[in-house]
VEXKOL-739421 format. One record per residue (C-alpha): x, y, z; residue in one letter. Coordinates in steps of 0.05 Angstrom, whole numbers, plus 5000, padded with zeros to 4 digits. Each point is the difference from the previous one (the first is absolute). Layout:
// VEXKOL-739421
XYZa ...
END
This chain:
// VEXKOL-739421
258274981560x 501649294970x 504049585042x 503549314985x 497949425034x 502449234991x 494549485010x 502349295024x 502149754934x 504550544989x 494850394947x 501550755013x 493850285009x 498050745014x 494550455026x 497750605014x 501250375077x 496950645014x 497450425062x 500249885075x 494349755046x 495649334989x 502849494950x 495449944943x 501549444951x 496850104933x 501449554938x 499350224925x 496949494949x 501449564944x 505050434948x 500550625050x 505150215053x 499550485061x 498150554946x 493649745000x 499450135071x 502250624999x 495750204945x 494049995046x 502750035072x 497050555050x 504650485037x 501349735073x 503450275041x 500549465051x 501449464965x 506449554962x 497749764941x 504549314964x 498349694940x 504449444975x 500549884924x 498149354990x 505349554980x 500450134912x 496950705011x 503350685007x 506949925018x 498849355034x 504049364972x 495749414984x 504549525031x 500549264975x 494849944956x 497349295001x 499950205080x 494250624980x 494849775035x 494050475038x 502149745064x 507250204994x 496950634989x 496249995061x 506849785042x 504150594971x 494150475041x 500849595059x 507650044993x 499350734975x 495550125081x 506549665034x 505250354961x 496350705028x 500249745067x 492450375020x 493749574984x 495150394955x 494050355027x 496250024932x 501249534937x 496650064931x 500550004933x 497249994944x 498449434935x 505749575014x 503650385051x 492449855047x 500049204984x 506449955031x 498350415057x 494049645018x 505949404995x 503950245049x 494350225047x 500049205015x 506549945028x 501550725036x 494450385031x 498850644968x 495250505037x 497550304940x 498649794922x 497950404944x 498849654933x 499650474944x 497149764933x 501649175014x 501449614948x 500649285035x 494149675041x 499049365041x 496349654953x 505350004942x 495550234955x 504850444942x 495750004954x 501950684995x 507249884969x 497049854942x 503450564963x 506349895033x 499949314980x 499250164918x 505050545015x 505249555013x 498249534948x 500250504947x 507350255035x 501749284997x 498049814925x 500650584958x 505350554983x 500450535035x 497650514945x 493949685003x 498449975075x 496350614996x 495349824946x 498449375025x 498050285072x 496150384964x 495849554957x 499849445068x 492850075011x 500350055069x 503450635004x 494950324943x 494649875057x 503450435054x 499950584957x 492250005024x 501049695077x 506750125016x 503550654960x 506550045040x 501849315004x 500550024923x 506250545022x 502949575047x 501849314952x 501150524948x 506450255043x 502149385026x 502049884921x 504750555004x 502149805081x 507949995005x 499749415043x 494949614956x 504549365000x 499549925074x 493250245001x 497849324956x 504149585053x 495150325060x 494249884956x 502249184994x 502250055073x 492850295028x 495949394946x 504449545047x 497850205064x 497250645037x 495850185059x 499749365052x 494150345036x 493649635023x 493150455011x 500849635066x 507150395014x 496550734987x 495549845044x 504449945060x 504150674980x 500850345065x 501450764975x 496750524962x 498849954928x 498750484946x 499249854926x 499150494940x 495449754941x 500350264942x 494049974946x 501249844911x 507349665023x 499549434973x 507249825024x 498050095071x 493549895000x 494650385049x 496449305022x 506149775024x 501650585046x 494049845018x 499949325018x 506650095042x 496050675035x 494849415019x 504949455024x 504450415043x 497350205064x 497050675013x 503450214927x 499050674970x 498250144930x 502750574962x 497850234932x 504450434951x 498550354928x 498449454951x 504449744947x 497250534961x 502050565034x 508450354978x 504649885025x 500650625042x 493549885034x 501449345015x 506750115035x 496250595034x 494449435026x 504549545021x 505150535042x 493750255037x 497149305021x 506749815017x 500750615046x 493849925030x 501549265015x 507150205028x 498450585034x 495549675042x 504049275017x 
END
């Protein structure tokens, strides 16, 4: 169930609470909410699963919005973790929801960390927003009834038709997203400022660490799952069905590894 929850400057937030057992927190990315979760979450039995919706997602306000910023994000999990009163036994995520995960693991120590399909790295390379980027430049500059013919004539999109199939379908929805005005306020906030991690501060993570790679996602790319599987100590690497699998059998993918990682923590 969805329950309120007011960070410290008063934003009513909300997230998802089900089960009984270990906490495990587990945050959706960019443009999602908890459904995305959900979509693709094993049945435990021993286990409470929360997911806040980022502030501007799901039924979460977005608060003062020259105040959006990736580390207020970041304080409404920590405040989220004090508000439940029980420290978490597992945190993930996944995209977005993962990057501020790995944030947090710098100021609370969390046992265990699974990154599913990251999106942000340590060297600040986002090269790989490069859709996103003429997305909101087309949202910015040209009428609305034309958004969807310009995305598709932006070069860079053509090309993932061959690389990258599904991300084509994901910044095809976000033209139709319900929330798309605070959507383009994340976007500026996350050019401003985003992961503070050195390659020197994975290095010294104390507690296990799973990521899940996934190969033609060009959003997420593979060799960045990679390179975080390399810096963090005794990480695991976990690949699911390609970009150019369905849907179906990449939710299927991803709820196996992600029992198999849980099951065994």
């Amino acid at each position: 169930m969805l329950k309120p929850f007011r960070a410290s400057d008063g934003t009513l937030l909300h997230y998802f609470d089900h089960g009984h057992g270990r906490l495990v927190i587990f945050q959706h990315g960019f443009a999602m909410d908890h459904r995305q979760i959900l979509e693709t979450w094993p049945d435990l039995q021993d286990s409470r699963l929360v997911c806040l919706e980022t502030r501007g997602h799901g039924f979460s306000e977005l608060g003062p919005s020259q105040e959006l910023s990736f580390q207020r994000a970041v304080m409404d999990l920590h405040e989220l973790i004090d508000h439940l009163g029980e420290d978490p036994q597992i945190m993930g995520g996944t995209s977005l929801g993962a990057a501020l995960v790995m944030e947090l693991s710098q100021q609370i120590a969390i046992p265990h960390l699974v990154l599913s399909r990251p999106a942000f790295g340590v060297d600040q390379n986002t090269d790989h927003f490069a859709v996103f980027r003429a997305l909101q430049t087309i949202i910015r500059t040209k009428p609305q009834s034309l958004w969807l013919t310009e995305l598709m004539d932006e070069p860079r999109f053509q090309a993932l038709k061959a690389t990258a199939p599904r991300d084509q379908e994901t910044y095809q929805r976000l033209l139709d997203h319900p929330r798309l005005n605070d959507l383009m306020i994340w976007m500026d906030a996350l050019e401003s400022g985003a992961l503070t991690l050195s390659a020197s501060d994975l290095q010294q993570f104390l507690g296990r660490i799973d990521v899940i790679g996934q190969h033609q996602d060009a959003l997420h790319p593979m060799h960045l799952a990679q390179q975080l599987a390399t810096l963090y100590p005794n990480a695991k690497l976990h690949d699911i069905a390609s970009g150019f699998a369905s849907e179906t059998e990449y939710q299927e993918s991803l709820r196996r590894t992600l029992a198999k990682i849980l099951s065994s923590s």
